[in-house]
C-alpha positions in Angstrom: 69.8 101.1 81.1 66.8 102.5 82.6 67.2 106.5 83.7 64.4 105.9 86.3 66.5 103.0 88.1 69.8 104.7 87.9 67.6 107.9 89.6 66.8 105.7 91.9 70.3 104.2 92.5 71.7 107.9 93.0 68.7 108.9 95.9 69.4 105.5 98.0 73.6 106.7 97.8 72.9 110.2 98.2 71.0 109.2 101.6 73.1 106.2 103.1 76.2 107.2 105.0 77.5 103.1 105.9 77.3 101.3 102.5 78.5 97.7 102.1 79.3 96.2 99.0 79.0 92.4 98.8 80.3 89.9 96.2 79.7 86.8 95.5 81.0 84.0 97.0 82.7 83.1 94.0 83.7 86.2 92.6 85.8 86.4 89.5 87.6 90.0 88.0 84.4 91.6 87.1 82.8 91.5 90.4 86.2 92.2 92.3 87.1 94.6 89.7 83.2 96.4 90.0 83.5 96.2 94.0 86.6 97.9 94.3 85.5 100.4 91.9 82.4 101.3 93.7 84.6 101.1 96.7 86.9 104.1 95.8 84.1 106.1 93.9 82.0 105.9 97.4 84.8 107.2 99.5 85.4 110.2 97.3 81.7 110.8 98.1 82.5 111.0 101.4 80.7 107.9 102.5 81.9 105.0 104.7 81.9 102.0 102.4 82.8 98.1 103.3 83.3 95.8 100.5 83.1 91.9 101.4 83.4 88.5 100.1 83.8 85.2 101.1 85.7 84.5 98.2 89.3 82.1 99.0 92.2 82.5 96.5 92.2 85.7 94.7 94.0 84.0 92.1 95.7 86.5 89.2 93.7 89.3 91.0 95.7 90.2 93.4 97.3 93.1 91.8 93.7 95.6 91.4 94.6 98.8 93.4 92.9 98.8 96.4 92.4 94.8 96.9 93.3 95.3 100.5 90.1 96.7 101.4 88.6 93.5 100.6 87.2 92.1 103.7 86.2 88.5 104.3 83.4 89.5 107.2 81.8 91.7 108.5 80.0 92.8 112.0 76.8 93.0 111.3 75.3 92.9 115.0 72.4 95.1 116.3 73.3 96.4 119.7 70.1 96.0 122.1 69.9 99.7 124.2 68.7 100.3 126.7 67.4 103.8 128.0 67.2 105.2 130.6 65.2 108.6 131.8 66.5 111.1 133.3 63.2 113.0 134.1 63.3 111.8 138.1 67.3 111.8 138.2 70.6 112.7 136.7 73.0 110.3 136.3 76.8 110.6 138.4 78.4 107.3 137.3 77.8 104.1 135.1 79.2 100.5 136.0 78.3 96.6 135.3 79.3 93.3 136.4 79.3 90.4 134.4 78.0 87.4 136.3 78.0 84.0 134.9 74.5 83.8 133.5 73.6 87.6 133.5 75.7 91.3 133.1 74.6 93.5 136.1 74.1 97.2 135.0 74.4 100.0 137.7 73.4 103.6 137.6 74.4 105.8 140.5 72.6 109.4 140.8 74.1 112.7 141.7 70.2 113.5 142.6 66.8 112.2 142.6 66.3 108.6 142.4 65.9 106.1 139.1 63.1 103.3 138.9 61.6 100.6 136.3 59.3 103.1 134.9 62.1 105.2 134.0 63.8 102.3 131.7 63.1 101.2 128.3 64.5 98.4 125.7 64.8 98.4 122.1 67.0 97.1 119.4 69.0 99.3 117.1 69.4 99.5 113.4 71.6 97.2 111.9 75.1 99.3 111.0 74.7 99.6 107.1 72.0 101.9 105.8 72.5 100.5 102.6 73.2 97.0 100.5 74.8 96.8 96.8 75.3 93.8 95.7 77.4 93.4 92.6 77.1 90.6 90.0 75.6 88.3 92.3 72.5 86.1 90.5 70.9 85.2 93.7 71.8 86.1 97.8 72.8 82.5 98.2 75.5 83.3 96.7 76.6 85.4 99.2 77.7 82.2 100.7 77.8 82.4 104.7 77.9 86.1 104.8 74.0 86.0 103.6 73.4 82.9 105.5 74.7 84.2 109.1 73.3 87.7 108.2 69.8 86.7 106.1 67.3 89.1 109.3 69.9 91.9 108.1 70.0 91.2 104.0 66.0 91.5 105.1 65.2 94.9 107.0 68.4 96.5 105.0 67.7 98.3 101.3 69.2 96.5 98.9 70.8 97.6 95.2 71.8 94.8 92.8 73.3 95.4 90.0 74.3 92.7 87.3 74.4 91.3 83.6 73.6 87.8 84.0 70.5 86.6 82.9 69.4 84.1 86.1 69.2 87.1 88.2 66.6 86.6 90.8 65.7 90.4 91.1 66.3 90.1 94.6 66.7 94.1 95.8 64.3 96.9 96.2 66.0 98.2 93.1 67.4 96.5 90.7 69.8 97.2 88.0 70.1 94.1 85.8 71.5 94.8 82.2 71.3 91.7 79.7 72.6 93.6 77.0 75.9 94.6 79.2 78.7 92.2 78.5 79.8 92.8 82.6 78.7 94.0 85.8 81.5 96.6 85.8 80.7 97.7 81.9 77.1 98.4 83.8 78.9 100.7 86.9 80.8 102.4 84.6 78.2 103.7 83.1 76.4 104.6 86.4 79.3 105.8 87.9 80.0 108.4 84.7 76.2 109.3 85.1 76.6 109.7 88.7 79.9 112.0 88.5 82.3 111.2 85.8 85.2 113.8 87.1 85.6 111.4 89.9 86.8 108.6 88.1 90.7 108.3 88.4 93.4 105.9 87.0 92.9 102.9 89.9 88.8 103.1 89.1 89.1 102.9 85.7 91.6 100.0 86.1 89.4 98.3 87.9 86.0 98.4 86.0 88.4 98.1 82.9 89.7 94.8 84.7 86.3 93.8 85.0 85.3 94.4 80.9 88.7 92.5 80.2 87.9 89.2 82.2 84.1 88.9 80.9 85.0 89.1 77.2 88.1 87.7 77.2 90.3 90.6 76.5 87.7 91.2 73.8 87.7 87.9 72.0 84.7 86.3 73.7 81.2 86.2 71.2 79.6 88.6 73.1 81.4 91.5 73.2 79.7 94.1 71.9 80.9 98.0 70.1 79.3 99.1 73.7 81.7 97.6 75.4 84.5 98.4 73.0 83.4 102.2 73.7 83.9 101.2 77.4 86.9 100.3 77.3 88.3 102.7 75.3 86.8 105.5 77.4 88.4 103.7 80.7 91.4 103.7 78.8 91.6 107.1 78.4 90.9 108.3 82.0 93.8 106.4 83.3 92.6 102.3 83.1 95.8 100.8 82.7 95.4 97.7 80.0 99.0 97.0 79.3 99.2 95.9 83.2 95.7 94.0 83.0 96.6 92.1 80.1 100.0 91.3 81.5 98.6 90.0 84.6 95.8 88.3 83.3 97.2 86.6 80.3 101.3 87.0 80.4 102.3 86.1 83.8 101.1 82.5 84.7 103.2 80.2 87.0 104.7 77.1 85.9 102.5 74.6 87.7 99.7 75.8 86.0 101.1 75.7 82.7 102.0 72.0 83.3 98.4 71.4 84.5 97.1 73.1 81.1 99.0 70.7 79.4 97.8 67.8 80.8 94.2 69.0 80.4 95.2 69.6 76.8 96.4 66.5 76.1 93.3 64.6 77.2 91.1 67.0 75.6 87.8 65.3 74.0 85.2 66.1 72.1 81.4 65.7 71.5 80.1 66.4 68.7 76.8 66.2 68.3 76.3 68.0 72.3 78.8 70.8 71.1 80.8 69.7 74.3 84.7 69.8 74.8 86.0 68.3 77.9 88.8 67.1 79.5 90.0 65.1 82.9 92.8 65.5 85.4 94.0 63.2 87.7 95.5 63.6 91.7 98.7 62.1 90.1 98.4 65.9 87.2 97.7 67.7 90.4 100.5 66.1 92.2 103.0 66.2 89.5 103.1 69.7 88.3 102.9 70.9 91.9 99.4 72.6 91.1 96.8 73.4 94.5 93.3 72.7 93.7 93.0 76.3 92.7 94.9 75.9 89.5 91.9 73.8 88.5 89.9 77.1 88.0 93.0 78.6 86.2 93.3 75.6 83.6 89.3 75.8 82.5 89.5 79.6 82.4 92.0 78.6 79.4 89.9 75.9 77.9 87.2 78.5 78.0 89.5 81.2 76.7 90.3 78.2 73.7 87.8 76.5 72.5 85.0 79.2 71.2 82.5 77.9 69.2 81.6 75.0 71.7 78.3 75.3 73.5 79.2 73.6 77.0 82.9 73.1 78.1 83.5 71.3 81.5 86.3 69.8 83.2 86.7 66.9 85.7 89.2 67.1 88.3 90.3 64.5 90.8 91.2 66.3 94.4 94.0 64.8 96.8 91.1 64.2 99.5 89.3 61.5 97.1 86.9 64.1 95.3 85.7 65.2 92.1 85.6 68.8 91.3 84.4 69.9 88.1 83.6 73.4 86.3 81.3 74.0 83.8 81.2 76.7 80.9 77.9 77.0 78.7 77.2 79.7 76.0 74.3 82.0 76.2 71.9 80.1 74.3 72.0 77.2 76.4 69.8 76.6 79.9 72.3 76.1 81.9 70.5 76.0 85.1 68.7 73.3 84.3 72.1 71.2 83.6 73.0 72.4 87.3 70.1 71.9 88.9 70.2 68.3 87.0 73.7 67.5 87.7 73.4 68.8 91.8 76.1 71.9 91.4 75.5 75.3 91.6 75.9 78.1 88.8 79.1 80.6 90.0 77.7 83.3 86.9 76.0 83.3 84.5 77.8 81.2 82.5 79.9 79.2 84.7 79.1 76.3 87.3 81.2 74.4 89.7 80.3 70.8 91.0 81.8 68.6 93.6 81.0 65.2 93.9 82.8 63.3 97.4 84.1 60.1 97.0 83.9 59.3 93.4 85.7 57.8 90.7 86.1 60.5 88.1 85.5 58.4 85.2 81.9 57.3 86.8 81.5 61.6 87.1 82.3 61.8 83.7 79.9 58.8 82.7 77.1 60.6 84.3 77.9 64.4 83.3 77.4 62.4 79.7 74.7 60.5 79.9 72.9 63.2 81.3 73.8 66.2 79.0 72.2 63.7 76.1 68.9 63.3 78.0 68.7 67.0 78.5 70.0 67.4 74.9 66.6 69.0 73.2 65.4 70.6 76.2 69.1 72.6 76.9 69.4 74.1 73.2 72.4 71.7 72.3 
């Protein structure tokens, strides 16, 4: 981690006093766990922080401390001023009337006498003097908060801090750590650079959170003895693991345990692509009484279960006639080239989402296939 950039990082704080914090779209525990962090650490600086994402069901999430600062939108209109002098005149009352096509402004002396000359227009600054956007590859995936907003993600700094290696490099400084397992091992280092005494037990939970969900309680390849330090330092200023790991990994709800067994039970394998897979119908959906959210939850389990493999996906049929599917790929493969390929879009850095509208999953599954075996040599497979 470069001391330069985290310099840099510190000045742009030190100076901003409105700070929002934006997430991804799709954000899983480490960016929700690394917002709220930076969330709580920036209001015991004193500044006015906003932490937003357009992200829908918050899933096994729900229980980081301070979740119910997460917004879904934000205001981020410029107001258009206008001025008035007060070198020929001093002003004794201020009204308007809002006609139809047009808002009628009036300004009534107590002496002298206003005119055009005395008036002047301009736009002001957009509310936010600053941007840090966590664990976020690309602004796009910002969903509609970038795309309503993109003249304001423009003129305003931005910070972006992340560990996934498809970063775009998209802010006026950027923090982007390969070597970091997660975006909140990466703020807990700045944030213990930064001021370490501030860090109290609902921070360290949630950049703890955050370590947790990206290596799979520790288990995934490419956890590292940094992020083991981490943790351990979290741990001891107040992160509170037992309640992570019984939220994350202990308390799951019945329809998606039946959905996970249905996805097990169809599990397949290919061999010579290093893929696993598996396919669930409406009629799984339907049955074990699962929303189309539980999808997510079953392939964070296949993930979480089948190591080793260098692409996991798994096909899902919708009760409106689609096909959603999820993809996981290992480091080593280019897994934006299978997305761009395939017509989905990459969530992280290592998983993908695709929806295909109106298909017959076994023709999705025929394609994802045939394809992954054209792009076999060029995808590290």
């Amino acid at each position: 981690m470069s001391g330069e950039i985290e310099q840099q990082i510190f000045d742009s704080v030190n100076k901003a006093k409105r700070i929002l914090i934006a997430l991804s779209q799709n954000a899983n525990g480490d960016g929700l766990g690394a917002g709220l962090a930076l969330f709580e650490f920036l209001k015991k600086l004193e500044k006015e922080p906003e932490l937003v994402s357009t992200v829908g069901d918050l899933g096994p999430y729900r229980f980081l401390p301070g979740i119910e600062n997460l917004k879904t939108e934000v205001s981020v209109f410029q107001s258009f001023v206008i001025s008035v002098a007060k070198t020929n005149a001093q002003l004794s009352e201020l009204s308007y009337e809002e006609q139809s096509d047009r808002v009628d402004i009036f300004l009534k002396p107590s002496s002298g006498k206003f005119s055009p000359q005395d008036v002047t227009f301009r736009t002001a600054k957009f509310p936010y003097d600053l941007i840090i956007v966590l664990d976020t590859p690309a602004l796009e995936h910002l969903g509609v908060l970038y795309e309503r907003n993109t003249d304001f993600f423009f003129e305003t700094p931005i910070v972006n801090i992340d560990h996934h290696p498809n970063n775009e490099q998209f802010g006026e400084i950027n923090l982007v750590d390969l070597t970091a397992t997660s975006t909140a091992e990466i703020l807990a280092g700045l944030i213990e650079s930064f001021e370490a005494g501030l860090i109290d037990d609902r921070i360290a939970t949630n950049l703890l959170t955050g370590i947790i969900v990206e290596t799979n309680s520790f288990q995934h390849i490419k956890t590292t003895p940094k992020a083991f330090l981490k943790a351990s330092s979290l741990i001891a200023q107040g992160g509170r693991h037992q309640d992570i790991i019984r939220e994350l990994y202990k308390t799951k709800n019945i329809s998606l345990l039946k959905l996970w067994g249905r996805a097990l039970a169809r599990l397949r394998e290919v061999k010579d692509l290093q893929v696993a897979y598996s396919l669930l119908s409406a009629m799984d959906l339907q049955k074990s009484g699962s929303p189309e959210e539980d999808v997510f939850g079953v392939m964070q389990e296949l993930v979480a279960n089948l190591a080793g493999r260098k692409i996991v996906f798994l096909l899902a049929e919708t009760s409106g006639g689609d096909v959603l599917g999820y993809f996981y790929f290992h480091p080593s493969v280019r897994a934006q080239l299978v997305v761009e390929t395939l017509g989905g879009q990459m969530l992280n850095g290592s998983m993908a989402s695709l929806r295909v509208v109106g298909a017959n999953i076994l023709e999705v599954e025929k394609t994802v296939l045939e394809k992954l075996q054209k792009l076999k040599d060029q995808i590290g497979v």
